[in-house]
GUMAR-879706 format. One record per residue (C-alpha): x, y, z. Coordinates in steps of 0.25 Angstrom, whole numbers, plus 5000, padded with zeros to 4 digits. Each point is the difference from the previous one (the first is absolute). Layout:
GUMAR-879706
     X     Y     Z
     X     Y     Z
...
end
This chain:
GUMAR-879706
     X     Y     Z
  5000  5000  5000
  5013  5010  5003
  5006  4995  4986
  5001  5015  4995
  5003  4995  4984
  4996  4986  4998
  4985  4997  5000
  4994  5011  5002
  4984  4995  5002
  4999  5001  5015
  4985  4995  5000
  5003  4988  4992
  5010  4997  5007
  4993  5001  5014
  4990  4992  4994
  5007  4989  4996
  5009  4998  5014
  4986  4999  5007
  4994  4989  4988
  5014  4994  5004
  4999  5001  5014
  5013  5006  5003
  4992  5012  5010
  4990  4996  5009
  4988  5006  5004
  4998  5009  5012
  5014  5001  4999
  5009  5013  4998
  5012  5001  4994
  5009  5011  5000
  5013  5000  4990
  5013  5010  4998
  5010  5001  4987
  5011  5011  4999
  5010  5001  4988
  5013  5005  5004
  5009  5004  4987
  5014  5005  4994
  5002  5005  4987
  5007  5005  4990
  4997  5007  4986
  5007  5009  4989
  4993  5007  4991
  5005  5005  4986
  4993  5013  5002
  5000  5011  5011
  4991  4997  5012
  4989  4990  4991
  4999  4987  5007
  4989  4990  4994
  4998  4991  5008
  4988  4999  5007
  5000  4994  5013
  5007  5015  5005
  4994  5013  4996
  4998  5011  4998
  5014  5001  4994
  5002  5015  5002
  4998  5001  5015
  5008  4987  5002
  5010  4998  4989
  5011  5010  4996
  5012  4998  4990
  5002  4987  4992
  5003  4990  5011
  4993  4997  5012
  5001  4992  5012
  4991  4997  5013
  4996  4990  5013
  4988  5002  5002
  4985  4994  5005
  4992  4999  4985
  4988  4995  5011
  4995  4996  5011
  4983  4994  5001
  4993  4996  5012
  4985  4990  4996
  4990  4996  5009
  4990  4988  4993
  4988  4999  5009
  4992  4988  4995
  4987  5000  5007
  4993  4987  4995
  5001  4992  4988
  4994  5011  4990
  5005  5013  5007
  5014  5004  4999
  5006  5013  5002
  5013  5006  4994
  5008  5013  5004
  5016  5003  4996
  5007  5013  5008
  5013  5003  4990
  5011  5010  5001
  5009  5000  4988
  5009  5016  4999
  5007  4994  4987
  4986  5001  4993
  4992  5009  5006
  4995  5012  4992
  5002  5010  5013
  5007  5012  4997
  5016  5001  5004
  5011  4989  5001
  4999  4986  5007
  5000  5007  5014
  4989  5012  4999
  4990  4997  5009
  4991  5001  4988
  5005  4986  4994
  5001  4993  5013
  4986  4996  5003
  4992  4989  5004
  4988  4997  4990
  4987  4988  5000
  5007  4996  4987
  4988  4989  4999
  4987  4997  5006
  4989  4990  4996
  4988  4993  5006
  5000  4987  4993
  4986  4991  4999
  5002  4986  4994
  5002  4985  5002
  5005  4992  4988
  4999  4989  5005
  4984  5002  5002
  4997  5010  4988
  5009  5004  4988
  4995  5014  5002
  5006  5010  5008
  5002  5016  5004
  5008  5012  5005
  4998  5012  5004
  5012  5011  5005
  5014  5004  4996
  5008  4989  4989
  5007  4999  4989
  4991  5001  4986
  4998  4986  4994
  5006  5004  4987
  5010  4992  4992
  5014  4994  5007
  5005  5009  5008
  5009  4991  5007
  5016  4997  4995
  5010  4987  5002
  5010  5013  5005
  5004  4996  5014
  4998  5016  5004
  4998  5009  4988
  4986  5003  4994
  4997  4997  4986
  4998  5014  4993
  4988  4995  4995
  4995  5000  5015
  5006  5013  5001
  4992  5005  4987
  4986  4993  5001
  5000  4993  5016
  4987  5006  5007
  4997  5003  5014
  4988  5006  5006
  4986  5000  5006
  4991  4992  4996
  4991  4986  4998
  5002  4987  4994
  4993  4989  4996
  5005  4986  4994
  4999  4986  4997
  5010  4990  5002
  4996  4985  4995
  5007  4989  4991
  5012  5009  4996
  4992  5010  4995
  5000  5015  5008
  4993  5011  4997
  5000  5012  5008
  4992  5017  4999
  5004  5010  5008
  4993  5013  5001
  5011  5010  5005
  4997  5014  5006
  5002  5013  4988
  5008  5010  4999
  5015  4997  5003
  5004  4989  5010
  5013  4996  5006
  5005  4993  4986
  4997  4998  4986
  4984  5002  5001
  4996  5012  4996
  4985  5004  4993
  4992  5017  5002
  4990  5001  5010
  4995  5013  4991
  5002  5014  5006
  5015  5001  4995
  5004  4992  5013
  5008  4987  5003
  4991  5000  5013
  4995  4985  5002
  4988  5004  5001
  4995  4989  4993
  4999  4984  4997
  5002  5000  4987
  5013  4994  4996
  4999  4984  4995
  5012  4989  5000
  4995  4987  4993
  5009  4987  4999
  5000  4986  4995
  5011  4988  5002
  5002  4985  4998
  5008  4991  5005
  5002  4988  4991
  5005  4987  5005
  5010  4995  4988
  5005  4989  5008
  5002  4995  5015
  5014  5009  5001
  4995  5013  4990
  4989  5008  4998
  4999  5012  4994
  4991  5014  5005
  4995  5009  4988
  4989  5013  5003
  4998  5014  4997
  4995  5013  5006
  4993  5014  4996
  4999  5012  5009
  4991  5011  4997
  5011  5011  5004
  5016  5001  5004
  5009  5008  5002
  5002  5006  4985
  4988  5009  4999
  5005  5015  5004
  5003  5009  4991
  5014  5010  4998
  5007  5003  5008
  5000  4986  5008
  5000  4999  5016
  4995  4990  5009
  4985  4998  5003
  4995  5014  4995
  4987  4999  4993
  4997  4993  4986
  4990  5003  4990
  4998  4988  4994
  5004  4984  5005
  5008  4993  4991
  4998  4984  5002
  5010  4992  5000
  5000  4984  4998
  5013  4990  5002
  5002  4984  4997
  5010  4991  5007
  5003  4985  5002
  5011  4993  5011
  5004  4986  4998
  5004  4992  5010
  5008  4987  4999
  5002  4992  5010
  4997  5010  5011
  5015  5004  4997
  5002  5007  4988
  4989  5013  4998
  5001  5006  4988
  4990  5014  4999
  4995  5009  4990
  4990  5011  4998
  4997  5013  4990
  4992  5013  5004
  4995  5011  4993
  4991  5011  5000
  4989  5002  4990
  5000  5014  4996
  5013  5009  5001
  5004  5008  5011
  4998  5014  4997
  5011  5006  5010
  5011  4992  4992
  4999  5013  4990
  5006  5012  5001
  4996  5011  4994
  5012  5009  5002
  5012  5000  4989
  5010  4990  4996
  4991  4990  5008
  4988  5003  4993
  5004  4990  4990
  4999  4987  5009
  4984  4998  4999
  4992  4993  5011
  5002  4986  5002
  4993  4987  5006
  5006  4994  5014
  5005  4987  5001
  5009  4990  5006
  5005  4985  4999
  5006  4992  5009
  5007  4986  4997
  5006  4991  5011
  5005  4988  5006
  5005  4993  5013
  5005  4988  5003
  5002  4993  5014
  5014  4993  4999
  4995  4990  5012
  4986  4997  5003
  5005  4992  5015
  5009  5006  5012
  4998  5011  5010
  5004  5010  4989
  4994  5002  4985
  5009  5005  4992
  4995  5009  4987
  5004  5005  4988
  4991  5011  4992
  5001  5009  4988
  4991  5011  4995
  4997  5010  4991
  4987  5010  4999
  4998  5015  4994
  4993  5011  5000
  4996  5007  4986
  4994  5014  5002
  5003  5006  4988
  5004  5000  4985
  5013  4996  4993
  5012  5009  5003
  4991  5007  5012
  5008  5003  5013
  4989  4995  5007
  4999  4988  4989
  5005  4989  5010
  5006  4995  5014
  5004  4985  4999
  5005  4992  5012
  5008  4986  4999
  5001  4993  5015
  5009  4987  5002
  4998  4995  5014
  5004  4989  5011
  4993  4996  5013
  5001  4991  5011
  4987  4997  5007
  5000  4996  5015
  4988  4994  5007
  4992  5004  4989
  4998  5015  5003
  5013  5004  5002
  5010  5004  4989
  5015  5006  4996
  5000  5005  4986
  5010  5007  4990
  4996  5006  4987
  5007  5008  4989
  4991  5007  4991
  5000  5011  4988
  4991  5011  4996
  5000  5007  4986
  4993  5013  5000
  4994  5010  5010
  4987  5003  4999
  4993  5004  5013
  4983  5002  5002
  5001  5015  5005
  5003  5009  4989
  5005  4988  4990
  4997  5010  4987
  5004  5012  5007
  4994  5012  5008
  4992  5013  4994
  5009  5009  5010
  5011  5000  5004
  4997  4992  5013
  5009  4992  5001
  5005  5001  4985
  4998  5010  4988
  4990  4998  4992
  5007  4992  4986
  5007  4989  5011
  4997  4989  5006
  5009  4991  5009
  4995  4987  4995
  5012  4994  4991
  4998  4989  4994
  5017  4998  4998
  5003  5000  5015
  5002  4987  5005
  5008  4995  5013
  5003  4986  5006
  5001  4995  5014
  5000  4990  5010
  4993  4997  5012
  5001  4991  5012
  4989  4998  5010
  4993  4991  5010
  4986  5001  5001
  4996  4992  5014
  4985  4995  5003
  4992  4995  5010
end
């Protein structure tokens, strides 16, 4: 449940440990997982770092190499699970290292507490297929999740949703199929739709995730799990100049497809494709020599593997590769692209408890906030934009993430 970028469906996977009966009724069950990290990371290009899992780059990151010890995170959950169809969820998280507070890693601003999520959960699949949620979760769209022992996909980054809302699903035979109807305006990620009134103010119930999956048993050591997902509005729908959460005039939908393979319970392979229907309209600017670049679609792919090199003894050992993007705009655009490449290793210990190291690349830099450029000359003249998609930088990070 604390697994902050492998599967990322909480409710399923509540769901599932209680059909399995791995949590009891009556019971509650608190749980605690801190990421502790060093890293390192050049950059070919003055203070433009892209990789994700430290931002923002110009508060934190100056020159073209950078080093840190640091906490990435620390989360605090407590499961209460009241009977055999009630069961409720909440997750306390602190994380400086991607906090969108003002200041460096030690303003007050970026050290806070925060219900990250929070879900009432009403369902027994061992009695009924059906099943719902209501509260604060991740948005059942497309897989989010990575084979990375730490680093988020960028396609998680660029579509992965979280906010309030209510789901409803079904889960029988391999076949899942979940809606969510997820408050307006702009939530915490990637789910944004108007309310009316020129506002972001969710004010409204009025944004809709659908989903649908199967898992196909091939043969008693592989199967493989294919499905696809729409959501009625992301992140991609303000106009210029771009900034998070102000107040879209239109949605614009998005869909996504992915499959995972699994062989043998040992060797994962993942994959999955997003895009948005209609362009965003904030990718243009109007100001000259940008002008050229027109507005472009969003999208992102990500293609992964991991592979367990034993499958007995008190540590797993695993080795994973990945690969995933993030197209925002047109061919030649400063903001056209940021691609990440992640090669990782970890040793998991009592299931829940893991040592990692991973090297990893990023071409391009293409932040949300201003990723065409500004209409004054706050923080930049108009004409300008920091997004560049030549800067790139390579890094290693070493980390241990302990659970319990």
């Amino acid at each position: 449940m604390l697994d902050q970028n492998q599967n990322l469906r909480k409710v399923e996977i509540l769901l599932n440990s209680k059909k399995n009966e791995l949590i009891k009724n009556n019971n509650l069950i608190i749980g605690t997982s801190l990421i502790s990290i060093v890293d390192y990371q050049h950059s070919n290009t003055d203070s433009k770092f892209g990789y994700l899992m430290r931002h923002p780059t110009a508060n934190n990151q100056i020159g073209k190499d950078v080093s840190e010890a640091v906490i990435h995170s620390f989360q605090l959950s407590a499961t209460a699970t009241i009977n055999s169809w009630i069961t409720s969820y909440a997750e306390l998280l602190y994380n400086p290292e991607q906090s969108f507070g003002s200041g460096t890693i030690t303003n007050l601003n970026r050290n806070q507490i925060q219900l990250r999520k929070a879900f009432v959960v009403f369902g027994n699949l061992n009695k009924s297929p059906f099943y719902s949620a209501v509260g604060k979760m991740d948005a059942p769209f497309g897989q989010m999740g990575t084979v990375n022992p730490f680093t988020n996909s960028t396609m998680w980054h660029a579509f992965g949703g979280l906010g309030y809302g209510a789901q409803i699903g079904y889960n029988k035979g391999g076949l899942h199929a979940k809606i969510m109807l997820a408050q307006g305006g702009a939530q915490f990620r990637a789910l944004h739709v108007p309310v009316g009134n020129a506002t972001a103010v969710p004010s409204k119930l009025n944004n809709l995730v659908a989903d649908l999956n199967y898992k196909l048993v091939i043969s008693d050591k592989v199967n493989l799990k294919a499905g696809a997902s729409y959501k009625k509005g992301g992140a991609y729908c303000q106009g210029f100049p771009v900034f998070h959460f102000t107040p879209c005039e239109e949605n614009n939908p998005e869909y996504t497809v992915y499959g995972t393979l699994d062989v043998n319970n040992r060797l994962i392979v993942m994959a999955s494709f997003a895009k948005t229907f209609d362009e965003w309209e904030g990718t243009f600017n109007p100001t000259p020599p940008l002008n050229i670049f027109e507005a472009s679609k969003v999208s992102s792919l990500s293609l992964g593997a991991k592979y367990d090199l034993n499958k007995v003894g008190k540590i797993k050992h695993t080795l994973s590769g990945e690969f995933s993007n993030f197209i925002a705009g047109p061919n030649g655009a400063p903001w056209e692209r940021q691609n990440q490449y992640v090669l990782g290793y970890q040793a998991l210990m009592n299931k829940s408890a893991k040592l990692f190291v991973e090297i990893f690349r990023t071409e391009g830099f293409a932040p949300l906030n201003f990723i065409s450029g500004s209409a004054d000359f706050d923080p930049f003249p108009p004409g300008t934009t920091h997004s560049d998609r030549d800067a790139n930088s390579m890094g290693i990070v070493l980390g241990a993430q302990i659970s319990f």
